[in-house]
N, C-alpha and C positions, 0 to 999 in steps of 0.2 A: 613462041614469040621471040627466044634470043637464041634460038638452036644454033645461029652462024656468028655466036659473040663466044668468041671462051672468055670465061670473068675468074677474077681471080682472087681474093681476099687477104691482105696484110692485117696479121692479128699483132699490134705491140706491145710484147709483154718485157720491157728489158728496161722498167722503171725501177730506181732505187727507194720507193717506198718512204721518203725520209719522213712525211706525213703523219706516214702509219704510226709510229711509234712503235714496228715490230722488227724484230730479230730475222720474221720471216718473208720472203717478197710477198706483197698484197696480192697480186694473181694468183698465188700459192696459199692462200685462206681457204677455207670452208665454210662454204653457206651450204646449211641442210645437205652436208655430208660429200661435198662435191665441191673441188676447187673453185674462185672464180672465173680462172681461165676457165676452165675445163665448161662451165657454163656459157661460156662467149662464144668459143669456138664450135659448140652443138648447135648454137644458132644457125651457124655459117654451114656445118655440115648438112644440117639438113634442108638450107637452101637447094632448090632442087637446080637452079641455074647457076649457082657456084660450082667452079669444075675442079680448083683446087685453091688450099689454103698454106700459105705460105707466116710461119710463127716465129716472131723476132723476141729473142730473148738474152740474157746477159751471159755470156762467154761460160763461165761455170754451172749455169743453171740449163744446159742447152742438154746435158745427158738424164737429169733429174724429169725435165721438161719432157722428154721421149717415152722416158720408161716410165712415169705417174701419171701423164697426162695426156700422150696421145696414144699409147701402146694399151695402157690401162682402161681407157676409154674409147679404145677400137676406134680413134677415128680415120677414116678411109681414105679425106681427101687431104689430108695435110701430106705435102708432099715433102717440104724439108722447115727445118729450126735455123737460123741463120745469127748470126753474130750481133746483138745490137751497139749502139754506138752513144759516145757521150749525151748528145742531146734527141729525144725522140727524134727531129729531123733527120739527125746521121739514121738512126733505126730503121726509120719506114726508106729510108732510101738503098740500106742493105739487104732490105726486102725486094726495095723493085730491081735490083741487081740481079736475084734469083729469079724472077716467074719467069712462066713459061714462054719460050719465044711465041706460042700461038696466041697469047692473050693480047687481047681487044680493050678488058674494061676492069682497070683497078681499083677495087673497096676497101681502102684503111679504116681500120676501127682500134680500138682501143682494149686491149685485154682486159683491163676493167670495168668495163660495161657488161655485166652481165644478162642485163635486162633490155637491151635491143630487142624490138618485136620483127618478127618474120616480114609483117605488110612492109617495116622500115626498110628494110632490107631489098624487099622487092619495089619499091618508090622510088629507091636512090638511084636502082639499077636503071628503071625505066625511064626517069629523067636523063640520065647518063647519056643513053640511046637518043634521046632527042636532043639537050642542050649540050651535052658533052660533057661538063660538068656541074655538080651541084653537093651541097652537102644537108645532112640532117641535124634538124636543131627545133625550138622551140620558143615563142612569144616569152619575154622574161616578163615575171609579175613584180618585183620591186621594183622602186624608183632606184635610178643609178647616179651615185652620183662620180665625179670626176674630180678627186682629191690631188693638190698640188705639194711641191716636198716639205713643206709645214704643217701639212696637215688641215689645209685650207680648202673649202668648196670653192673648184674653178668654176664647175659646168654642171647643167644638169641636162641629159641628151633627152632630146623627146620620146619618151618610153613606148610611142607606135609603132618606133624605127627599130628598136632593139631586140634582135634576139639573140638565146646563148646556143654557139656552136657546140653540136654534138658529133657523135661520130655511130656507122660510118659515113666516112666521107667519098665520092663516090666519080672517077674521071674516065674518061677513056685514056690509054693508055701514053700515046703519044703528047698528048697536054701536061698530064702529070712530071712527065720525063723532062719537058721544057721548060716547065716549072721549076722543078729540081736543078737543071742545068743551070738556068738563070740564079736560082740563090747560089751555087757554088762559086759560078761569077763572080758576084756580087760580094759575097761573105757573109750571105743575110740569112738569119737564122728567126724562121717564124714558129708561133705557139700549134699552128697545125698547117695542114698541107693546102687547104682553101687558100688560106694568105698568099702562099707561093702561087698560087694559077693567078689569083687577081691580080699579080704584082708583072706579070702579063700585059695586062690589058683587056682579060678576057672576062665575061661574065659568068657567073657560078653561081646558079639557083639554091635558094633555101627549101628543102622540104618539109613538109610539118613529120614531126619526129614524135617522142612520146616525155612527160615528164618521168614515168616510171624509169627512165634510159640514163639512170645514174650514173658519172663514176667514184668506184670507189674510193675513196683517196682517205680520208681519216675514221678515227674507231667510232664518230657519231654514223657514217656511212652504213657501218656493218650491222649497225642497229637496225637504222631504212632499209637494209637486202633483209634483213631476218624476215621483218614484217610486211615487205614487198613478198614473198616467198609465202609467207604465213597465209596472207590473204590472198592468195592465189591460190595454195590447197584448199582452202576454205570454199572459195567461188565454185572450184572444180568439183569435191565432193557433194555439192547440191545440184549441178547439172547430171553428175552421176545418178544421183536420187532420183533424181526426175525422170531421168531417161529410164531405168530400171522399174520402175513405177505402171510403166504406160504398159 
């Protein structure tokens, strides 16, 4: 279906953690014995229509990065570690500096999400192919509200309309890049890469995503991957049962 796409994957791992409250980068934690990067980027590897994976990480952490987490974990298609930058924007854009000149279709995700499901994966890509771009995210269930600098309820936005952007996020390749050109321009510094296409002009489809598609970011988080993880051996070991059974 994408044999004449080469797609390429921006992993950004080159966050300073301040959240965390750890000593260690949060990509660099262990859930059930396996970094969280190292869980993100298996997603991607074993996307069968990802052809390679390009992984932004923080200038000192780029040889740690190689030899723990891509060498240790055999992964095949990462093809280089690249320098990340002040604000994740500078990151995913030292990333599309590197791919490959034959890439068609860029997927940014977030090194922290270690719970991207494979279908997401393959939605964003397939939307990509049609509308150009789109990102993954999910209907929000609280009421939101829209707080003024006192601490005031300005607004309260109709919760039909709302949903929270997740990652990945998913463009063809030359959209992306005009995007990026355009906030350089500009001096405009967005909380993800969707912002910059819309700021275009262009339209960027929502795809239904998954709530399990966390990111990490504080030590309540690490709690939800434990038992996100927990109840997943759980589910697994009984279709085991079953199947063994018959």
């Amino acid at each position: 279906m994408y044999k004449n796409q080469f797609i390429s994957a921006i992993i950004a791992a080159a966050g300073m953690s301040n959240r965390m409250g750890s000593k260690v980068n949060k990509q660099f934690i262990s859930i059930n014995n396996k970094p969280i990067l190292a869980h993100s980027i298996d997603k991607f590897e074993r996307c069968k229509y990802v052809d390679e994976i390009i992984v932004v990480a923080r200038e000192e952490e780029i040889e740690y990065c190689r030899k723990e987490i891509v060498k240790k974990h055999n992964f095949k298609k990462v093809t280089k570690i690249v320098r990340g930058g002040k604000e994740r924007q500078d990151s995913v854009y030292n990333g599309i500096l590197a791919l490959d000149e034959r890439c068609d279709i860029v997927l940014s995700h977030d090194g922290a999400r270690p719970f991207v499901k494979m279908e997401n994966i393959i939605d964003g890509i397939k939307a990509t192919v049609e509308y150009g771009a789109c990102i993954v995210g999910v209907p929000v269930k609280d009421t939101i509200k829209v707080v003024g600098d006192q601490g005031n309820i300005t607004n309260t936005p109709n919760r039909d309309l709302l949903w929270a952007a997740q990652t990945p996020q998913c463009f063809k390749k030359h959209i992306l890049m005009e995007g990026y050109r355009k906030a350089i321009e500009d001096g405009f510094i967005g909380t993800d890469d969707g912002v910059l296409v819309e700021r275009l002009g262009l339209k960027v489809k929502m795809v239904m995503g998954s709530y399990e598609n966390i990111k990490i970011t504080t030590p309540e988080d690490l709690i939800i991957a434990e038992s996100l993880l927990k109840d997943r051996a759980t589910i697994f070991s009984r279709i085991d049962f079953v199947f063994e059974g018959r």
